[in-house]
C-alpha positions in Angstrom: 35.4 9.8 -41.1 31.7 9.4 -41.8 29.1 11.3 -39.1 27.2 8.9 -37.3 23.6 8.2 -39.4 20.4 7.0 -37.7 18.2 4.8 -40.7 14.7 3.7 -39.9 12.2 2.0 -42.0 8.7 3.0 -40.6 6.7 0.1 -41.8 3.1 -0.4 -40.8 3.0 -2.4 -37.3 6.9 -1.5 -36.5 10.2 0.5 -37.1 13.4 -1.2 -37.4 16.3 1.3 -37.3 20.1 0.9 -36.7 22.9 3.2 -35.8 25.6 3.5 -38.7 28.9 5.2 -37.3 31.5 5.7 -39.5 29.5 3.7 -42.5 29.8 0.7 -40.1 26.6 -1.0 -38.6 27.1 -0.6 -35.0 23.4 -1.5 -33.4 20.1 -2.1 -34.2 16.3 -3.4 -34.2 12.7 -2.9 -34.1 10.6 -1.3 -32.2 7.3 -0.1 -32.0 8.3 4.3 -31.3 11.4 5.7 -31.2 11.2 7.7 -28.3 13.3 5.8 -26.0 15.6 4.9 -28.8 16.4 8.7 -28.9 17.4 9.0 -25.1 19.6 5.8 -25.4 21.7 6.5 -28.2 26.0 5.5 -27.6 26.4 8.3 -30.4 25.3 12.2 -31.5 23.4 11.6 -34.5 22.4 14.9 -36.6 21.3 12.8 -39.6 18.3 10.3 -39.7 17.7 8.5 -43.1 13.9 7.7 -43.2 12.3 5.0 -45.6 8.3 5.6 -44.7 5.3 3.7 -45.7 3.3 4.7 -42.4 0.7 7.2 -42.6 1.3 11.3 -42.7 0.1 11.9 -39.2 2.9 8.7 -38.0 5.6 9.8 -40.2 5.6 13.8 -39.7 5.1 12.5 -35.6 8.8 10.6 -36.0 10.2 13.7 -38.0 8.8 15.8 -34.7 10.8 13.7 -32.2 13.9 13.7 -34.4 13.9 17.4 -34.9 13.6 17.8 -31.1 16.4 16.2 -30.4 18.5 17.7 -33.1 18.3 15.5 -35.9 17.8 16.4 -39.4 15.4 14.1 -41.0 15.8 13.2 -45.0 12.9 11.3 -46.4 13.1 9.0 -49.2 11.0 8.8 -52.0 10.7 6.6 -55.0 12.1 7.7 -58.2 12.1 7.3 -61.8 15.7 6.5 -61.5 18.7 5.4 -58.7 21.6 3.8 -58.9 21.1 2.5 -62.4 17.5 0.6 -61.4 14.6 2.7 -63.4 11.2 2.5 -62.2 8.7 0.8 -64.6 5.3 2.7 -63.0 4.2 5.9 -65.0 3.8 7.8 -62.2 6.9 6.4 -59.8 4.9 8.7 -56.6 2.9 5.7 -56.4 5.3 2.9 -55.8 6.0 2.3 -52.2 9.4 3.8 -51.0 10.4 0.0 -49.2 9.7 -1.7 -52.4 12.0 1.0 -54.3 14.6 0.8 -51.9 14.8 -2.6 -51.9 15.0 -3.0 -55.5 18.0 -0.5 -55.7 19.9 -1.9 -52.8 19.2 -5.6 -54.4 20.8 -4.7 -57.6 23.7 -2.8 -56.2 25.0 -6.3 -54.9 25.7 -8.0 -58.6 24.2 -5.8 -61.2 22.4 -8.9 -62.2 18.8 -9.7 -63.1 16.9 -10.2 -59.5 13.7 -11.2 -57.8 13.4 -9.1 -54.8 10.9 -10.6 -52.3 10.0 -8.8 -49.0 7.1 -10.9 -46.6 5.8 -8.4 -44.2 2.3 -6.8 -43.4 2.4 -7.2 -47.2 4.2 -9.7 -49.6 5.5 -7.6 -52.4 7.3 -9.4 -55.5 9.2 -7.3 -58.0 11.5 -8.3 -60.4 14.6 -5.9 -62.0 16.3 -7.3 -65.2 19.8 -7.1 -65.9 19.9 -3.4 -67.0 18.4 -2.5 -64.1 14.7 -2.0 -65.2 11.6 -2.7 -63.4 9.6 -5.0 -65.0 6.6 -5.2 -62.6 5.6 -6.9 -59.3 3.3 -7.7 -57.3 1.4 -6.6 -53.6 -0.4 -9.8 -51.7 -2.1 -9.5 -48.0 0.8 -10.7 -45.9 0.3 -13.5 -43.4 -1.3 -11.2 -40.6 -3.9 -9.8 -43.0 -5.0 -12.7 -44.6 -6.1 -13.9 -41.1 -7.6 -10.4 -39.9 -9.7 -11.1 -43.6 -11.3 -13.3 -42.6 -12.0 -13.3 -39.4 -13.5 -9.6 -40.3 -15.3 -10.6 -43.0 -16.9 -14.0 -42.4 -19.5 -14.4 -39.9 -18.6 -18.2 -38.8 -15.2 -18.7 -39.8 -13.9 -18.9 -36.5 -10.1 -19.7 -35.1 -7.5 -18.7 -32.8 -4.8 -17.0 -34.2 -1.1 -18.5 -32.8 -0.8 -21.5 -34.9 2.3 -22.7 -36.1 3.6 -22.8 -39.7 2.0 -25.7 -41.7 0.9 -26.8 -45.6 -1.1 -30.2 -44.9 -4.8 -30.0 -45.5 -6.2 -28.7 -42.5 -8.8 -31.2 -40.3 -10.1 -28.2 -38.2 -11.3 -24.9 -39.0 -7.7 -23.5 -37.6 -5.5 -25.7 -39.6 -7.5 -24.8 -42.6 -7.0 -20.8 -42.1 -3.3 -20.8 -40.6 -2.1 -23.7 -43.1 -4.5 -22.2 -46.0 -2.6 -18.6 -45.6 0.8 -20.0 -46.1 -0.2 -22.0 -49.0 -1.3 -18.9 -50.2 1.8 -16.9 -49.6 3.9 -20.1 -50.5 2.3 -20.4 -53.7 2.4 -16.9 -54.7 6.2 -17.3 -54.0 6.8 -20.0 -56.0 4.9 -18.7 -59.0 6.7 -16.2 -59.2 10.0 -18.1 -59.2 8.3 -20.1 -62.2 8.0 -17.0 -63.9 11.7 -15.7 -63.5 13.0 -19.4 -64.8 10.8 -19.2 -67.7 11.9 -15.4 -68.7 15.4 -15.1 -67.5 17.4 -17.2 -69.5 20.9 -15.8 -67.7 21.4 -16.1 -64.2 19.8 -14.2 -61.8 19.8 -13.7 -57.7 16.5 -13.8 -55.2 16.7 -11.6 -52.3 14.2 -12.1 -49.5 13.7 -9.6 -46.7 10.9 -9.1 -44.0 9.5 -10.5 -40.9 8.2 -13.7 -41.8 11.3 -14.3 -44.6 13.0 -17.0 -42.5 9.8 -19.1 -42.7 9.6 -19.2 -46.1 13.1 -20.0 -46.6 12.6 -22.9 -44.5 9.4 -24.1 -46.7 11.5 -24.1 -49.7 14.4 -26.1 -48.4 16.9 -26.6 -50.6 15.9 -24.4 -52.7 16.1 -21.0 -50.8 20.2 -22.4 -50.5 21.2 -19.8 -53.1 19.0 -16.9 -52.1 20.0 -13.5 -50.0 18.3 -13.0 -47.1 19.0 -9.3 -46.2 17.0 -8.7 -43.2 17.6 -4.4 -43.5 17.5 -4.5 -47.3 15.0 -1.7 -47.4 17.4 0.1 -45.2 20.5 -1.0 -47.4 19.1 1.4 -50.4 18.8 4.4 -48.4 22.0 5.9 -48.7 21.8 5.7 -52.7 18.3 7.1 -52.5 19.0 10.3 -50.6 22.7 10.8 -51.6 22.1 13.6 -53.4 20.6 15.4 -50.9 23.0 14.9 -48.6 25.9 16.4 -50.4 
């Protein structure tokens, strides 16, 4: 029987963790620190699996409170290779350990060409051909930023920020932000679904993960039908990331 495992993925704004016992999913979430996590666990845990993009101070402060409370923390890193996906950057230090991790998780599903999507803090596209190689990406200002843009860096452009999700033209200076930013996002999105249709001449599989995926899902309609939404995808590629280490 497999030890119980803690995973987190330590994004920028939150942590979403869950409790594996046994290899099965038994709980999870987000959260914004996981110090009450750690008091109300159903299980002892001596393993965490950590996927990081938070800063060193955040991410050696988590280790901290795991170790205290008896849990071994393994850090993942991106690679040059993992689970048959190989990195296409030079120096693979410098690709962000969620995008990694969900790249290797997406292709351990159907060893098939894929477009991994995850729409966060950021919006990162990557695409991984049917041998597993990386053949670029990209890294956009999510929804959040694109609105904490501008309203750092223009002196009138002036708007509340809860509006709901909307395309149309916008008739007031709030429409035109909040409906302006998912036209962005949207767009950005659908380019680069142009782009797989035109290369890929065999099938291949879109996988969308992240807080605001469900939205745009919903925008492409019929469309998004055949995608995966894989809300822990990140999470999904850290046992093949940091299996080594465990052994």
């Amino acid at each position: 029987m497999t030890a119980p495992v803690l995973e987190l993925d330590v994004g920028n704004s939150t942590i979403k963790w869950r409790l594996l016992d046994g290899g099965v999913r038994v709980s999870g979430g987000r959260l914004e620190s996981i110090a009450e996590l750690l008091l109300s666990l159903p299980v002892s845990v001596q393993l965490a699996r950590i996927a990081s993009v938070a800063d060193v101070a955040r991410e050696a402060a988590i280790i901290e409170q795991l170790r205290a409370h008896g849990i071994a923390a393994l850090v993942a890193k991106s690679q040059r290779e993992c689970a048959g996906v190989r990195n296409v950057y030079q120096d693979e230090s410098r690709m962000g350990v969620d995008r990694w991790l969900a790249m290797v998780a997406a292709y351990q599903q159907f060893s098939r060409a894929s477009l991994v999507i995850d729409i966060g803090s950021a919006l990162t596209i990557d695409f991984v051909d049917a041998d597993g190689c990386h053949l670029g990406g990209y890294i956009i200002p999510g929804v959040p930023l694109l609105s904490k843009a501008l309203g750092l860096h223009t002196g009138r452009v002036r708007f509340a920020e809860a509006q709901s999700f909307g395309l149309a033209p916008g008739v007031s200076t709030e429409e035109c932000v909040h409906h302006g930013k998912w036209l962005a996002i949207i767009g950005a999105v659908r380019e680069a679904l142009t782009w797989a249709q035109e290369y890929w001449t065999e099938a291949y599989d879109v996988f969308i993960c992240g807080g605001d995926a469900m939205t745009v899902m919903a925008a492409f309609g019929a469309q998004a039908e055949g995608w995966h939404y894989r809300e822990e995808l990140v999470m999904d590629g850290l046992s093949y990331a940091l299996s080594a280490r465990e052994d």
